[in-house]
Residue, then its C-alpha position, 0 to 999 in steps of 0.5 A: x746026946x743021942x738018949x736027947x734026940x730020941x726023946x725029941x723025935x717022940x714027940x716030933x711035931x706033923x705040921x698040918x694045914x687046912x685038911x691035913x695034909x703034912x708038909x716038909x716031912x723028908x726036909x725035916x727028917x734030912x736036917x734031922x739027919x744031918x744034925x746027927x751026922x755033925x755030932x758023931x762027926x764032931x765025937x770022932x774029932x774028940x777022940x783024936x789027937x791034936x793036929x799039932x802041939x803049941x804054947x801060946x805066949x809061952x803059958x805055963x803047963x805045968x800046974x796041978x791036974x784036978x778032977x773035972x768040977x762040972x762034968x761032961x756028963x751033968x752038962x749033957x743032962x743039963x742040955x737034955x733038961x732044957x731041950x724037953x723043956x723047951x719042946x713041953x713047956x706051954x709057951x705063948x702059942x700053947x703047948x705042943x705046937x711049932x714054935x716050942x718043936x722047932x726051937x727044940x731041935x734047934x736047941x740040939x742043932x746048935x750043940x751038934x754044931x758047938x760041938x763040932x766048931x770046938x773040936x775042929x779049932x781044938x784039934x788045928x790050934x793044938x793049945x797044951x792045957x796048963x795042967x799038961x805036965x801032970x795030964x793022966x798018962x791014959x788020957x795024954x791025946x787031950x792034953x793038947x785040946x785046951x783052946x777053946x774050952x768045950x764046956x764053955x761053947x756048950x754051957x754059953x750055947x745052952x744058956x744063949x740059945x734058952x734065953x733068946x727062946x724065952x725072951x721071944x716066947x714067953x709072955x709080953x707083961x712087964x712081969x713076964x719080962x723080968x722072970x724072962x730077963x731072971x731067966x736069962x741072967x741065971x744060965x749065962x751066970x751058971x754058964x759063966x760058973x762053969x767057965x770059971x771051974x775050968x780054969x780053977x780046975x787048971x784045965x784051961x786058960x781065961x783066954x780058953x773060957x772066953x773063946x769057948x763062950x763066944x763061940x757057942x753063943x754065935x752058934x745059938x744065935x745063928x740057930x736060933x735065927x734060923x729056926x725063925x726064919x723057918x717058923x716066919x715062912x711057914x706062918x706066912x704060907x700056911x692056912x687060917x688053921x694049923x695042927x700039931x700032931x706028935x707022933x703017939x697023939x693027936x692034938x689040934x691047936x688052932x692059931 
């Protein structure tokens, strides 16, 4: 997450109007700030025990421990991937320009804010993981963490908050919009995988993968709203012409 964070603040965005005179420069870098301090705050929490221990409705923790199919690893990869995408791919206003560098850094704020959700209801429900009896010995503190599935809340946010991006930023023919509905339906469907291997690998319950994919879907919708309220406002205040300029280039996108 953080090799993803520097990646994005290089090709940070100056929004400029008129004579270029940059605008919400500290706010940007205040809600930067404040999306990290959410991440390193939700990575503590995942490092702590539960806050209690609990069966719910009596499921049984006692199936065999499996080595995780989708690890933690490929699903950072994977939001990485998609976030550069996001800030890089060209998009119906051009490459390089507020819409992509906005939903960019929403894309993380809304892992940062998955993360932390999970892990606060992770830590105050206590679930005990089906596999809990045969739980490595070095690793017992997780064993108690199953409700709600952190690699679903992850794997759903990713693909929600993608999808609605490309559904509103990418095109308006009727081809463009099926590639936009493909596009949509292939990561909720490899969300929906990832959600799949976390039971067969007995580290969660169906009612865990569920939670877990609603909550990071609510994130990214929640988000992703927010971040075009800000693009309307802006739109709405700015001059005729608007630049882009990242840091390492100078780049004029008229608008």
């Amino acid at each position: 997450m953080r090799l993803i964070w520097v990646l994005i603040l290089l090709i940070g965005f100056k929004i400029t109007v008129s004579a270029a005179e940059p605008i919400r420069f500290f706010p940007e870098l205040a809600e930067w700030g404040a999306g990290g301090l959410v991440f390193y705050t939700a990575k503590w929490l995942d490092g702590q025990p539960a806050w209690s221990s609990r069966t719910i409705y009596k499921n049984p923790t006692d199936k065999p421990y499996h080595e995780n199919t989708i690890s933690s690893s490929k699903l950072y990869a994977a939001a990485g991937v998609t976030a550069l995408g996001i800030g890089l791919t060209p998009n119906t206003d051009g490459w390089l320009n507020p819409s992509a560098y906005h939903h960019s850094k929403g894309l993380v704020e809304t892992l940062s804010a998955t993360y932390l959700f999970t892990n606060v209801v992770k830590n105050i429900i206590g679930r005990e993981r089906p596999c809990l009896s045969n739980y490595p010995e070095e690793d017992i503190f997780d064993a108690n963490k199953s409700f709600p599935s952190g690699h679903s809340s992850i794997s759903f946010a990713i693909a929600s908050y993608s999808s609605l991006y490309v559904l509103d930023h990418f095109g308006s023919g009727s081809g463009n919009k099926t590639g936009q509905w493909i596009y949509a339906a292939g990561s909720h469907a490899l969300a929906a995988y990832v959600g799949y291997s976390r039971i067969t690998d007995n580290r969660h319950f169906v009612s865990d993968v569920i939670a877990g994919g609603l909550l990071g879907s609510g994130v990214a919708w929640l988000i992703y709203d927010y971040q075009e309220q800000k693009l309307s406002e802006k739109e709405t205040t700015g001059d005729v012409s608007k630049s882009v300029v990242p840091y390492f280039v100078t780049l004029s996108i008229p608008f």
